[in-house]
N, C-alpha and C positions, 0 to 999 in steps of 0.2 A: 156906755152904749150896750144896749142886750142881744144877743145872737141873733132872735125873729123879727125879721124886719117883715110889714104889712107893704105887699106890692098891687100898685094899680097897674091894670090893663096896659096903661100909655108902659109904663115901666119897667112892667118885664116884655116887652114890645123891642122896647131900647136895648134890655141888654140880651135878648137871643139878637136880635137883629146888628149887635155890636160884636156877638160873641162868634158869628157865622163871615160877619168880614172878618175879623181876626184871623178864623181860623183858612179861610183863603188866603189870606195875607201871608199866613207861614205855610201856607202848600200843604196843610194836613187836616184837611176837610173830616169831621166825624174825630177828629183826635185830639187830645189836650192841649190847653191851651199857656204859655207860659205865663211866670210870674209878672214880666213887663204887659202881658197881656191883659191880667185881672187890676195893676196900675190905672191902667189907660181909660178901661170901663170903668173903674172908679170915678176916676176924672171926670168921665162923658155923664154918670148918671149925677154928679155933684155937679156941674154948671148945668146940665136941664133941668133937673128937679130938685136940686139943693138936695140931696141925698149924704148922706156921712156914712158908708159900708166903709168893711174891712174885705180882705180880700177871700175870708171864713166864711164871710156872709154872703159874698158873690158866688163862690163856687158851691155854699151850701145851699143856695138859692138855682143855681144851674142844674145842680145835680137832681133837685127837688123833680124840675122841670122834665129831666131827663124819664127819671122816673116814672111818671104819669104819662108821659109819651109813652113806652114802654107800657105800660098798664092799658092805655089805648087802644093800641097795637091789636096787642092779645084779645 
C-alpha cells in the first residue's frame, strides 16, 4: 500500500466530519486526536468506502487538510 491515497469529496467529508466528533468526544476541540481515535476512522472510512489507510495516511491526509485551511485563512 503507497503513502498517497487519492480522496473524493464524499471522503474527506467522512473523515473531517469523523475527526471533528472525535474530537468533541474527548472534550479537546482544535487538539489532537488519539491513536484509538485514528483506529476508529480507519474503520468508518473501510466499511463506507472500502478504503484500506494506515493510520500515516489518516493523519498525513488531516494535516494535508489542515494546511490548506491555514493557507485559506491567510
Amino acid at each position: 500500500m503507497g503513502d498517497k491515497l487519492q480522496w473524493s469529496n464524499e471522503q474527506v467529508k467522512c473523515l473531517l466530519d469523523t475527526c471533528i466528533e472525535e474530537a468533541h468526544q474527548l472534550g479537546s476541540p482544535g487538539g489532537r486526536l488519539h491513536k484509538e481515535s485514528w483506529v476508529m476512522l480507519g474503520k468508518d472510512l473501510k466499511e463506507t468506502f472500502d478504503m484500506d489507510t494506515s493510520q500515516k495516511q489518516l493523519k498525513n491526509a488531516f494535516d494535508n487538510l489542515k494546511a490548506k485551511c491555514v493557507g485559506w485563512k491567510y
